[in-house]
N, C-alpha and C positions, 0 to 999 in steps of 0.2 A: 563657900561653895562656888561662889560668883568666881574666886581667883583662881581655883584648878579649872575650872572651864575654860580662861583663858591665857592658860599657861604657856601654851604650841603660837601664839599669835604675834604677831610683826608689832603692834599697838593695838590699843582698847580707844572704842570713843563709847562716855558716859552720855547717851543721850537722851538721860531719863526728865521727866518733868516737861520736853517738849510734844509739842501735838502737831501733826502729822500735815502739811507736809515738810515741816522744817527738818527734823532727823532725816529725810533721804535729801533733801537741798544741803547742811550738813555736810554728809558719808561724801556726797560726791565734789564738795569742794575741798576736801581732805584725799581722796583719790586722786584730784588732777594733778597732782603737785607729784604722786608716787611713780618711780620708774619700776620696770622690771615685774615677777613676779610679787605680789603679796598678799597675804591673809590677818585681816582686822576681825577681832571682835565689837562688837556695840550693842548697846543696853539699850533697850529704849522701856518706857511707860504703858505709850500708846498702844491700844491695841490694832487700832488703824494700820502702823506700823507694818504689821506683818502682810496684808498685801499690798503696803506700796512701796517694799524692798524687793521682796517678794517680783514685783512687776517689773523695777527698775534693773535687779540683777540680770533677769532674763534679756529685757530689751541690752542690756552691755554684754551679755553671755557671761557674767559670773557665777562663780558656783557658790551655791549659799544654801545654809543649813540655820534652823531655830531652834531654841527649846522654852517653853515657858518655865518660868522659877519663880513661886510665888506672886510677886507683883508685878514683874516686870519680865520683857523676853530678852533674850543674850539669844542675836545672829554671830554668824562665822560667815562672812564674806571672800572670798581671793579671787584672783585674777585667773591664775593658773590652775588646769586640770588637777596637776598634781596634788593643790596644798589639801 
């Protein structure tokens, strides 16, 4: 299930097993390096996770989307309105 989820996405970061705030310190050293429009999937554990993406997206104005699965939650992060 995890891999049709992120079928439509630029890369996946697997950022399960860490606790919070290293998944968003993480996402955002793997975005500085991206040009142009993009959209990542990432896993994380944490439940913390969800609002400190959540916070971080807003404050960068990306658009981000969650779903819980089981044990862990799968964001959809991009840059761009479109993705």
């Amino acid at each position: 299930m995890f891999q049709d989820y992120v079928e439509t996405q630029d890369f996946v970061l697997d950022l399960s097993g860490l606790r919070c705030p290293v998944p968003v310190l993480k996402f955002k050293k793997h975005v500085k390096e991206l040009q142009g429009d993009w959209c990542i999937s990432v896993k994380t554990t944490d439940p913390d996770s969800v609002r400190d993406f959540e916070e971080f997206a807003r404050l960068k104005s990306y658009q981000i989307s969650y779903k819980k699965m089981d044990d862990c939650f799968l964001f959809t992060i991009s840059s761009g309105e479109g993705q």
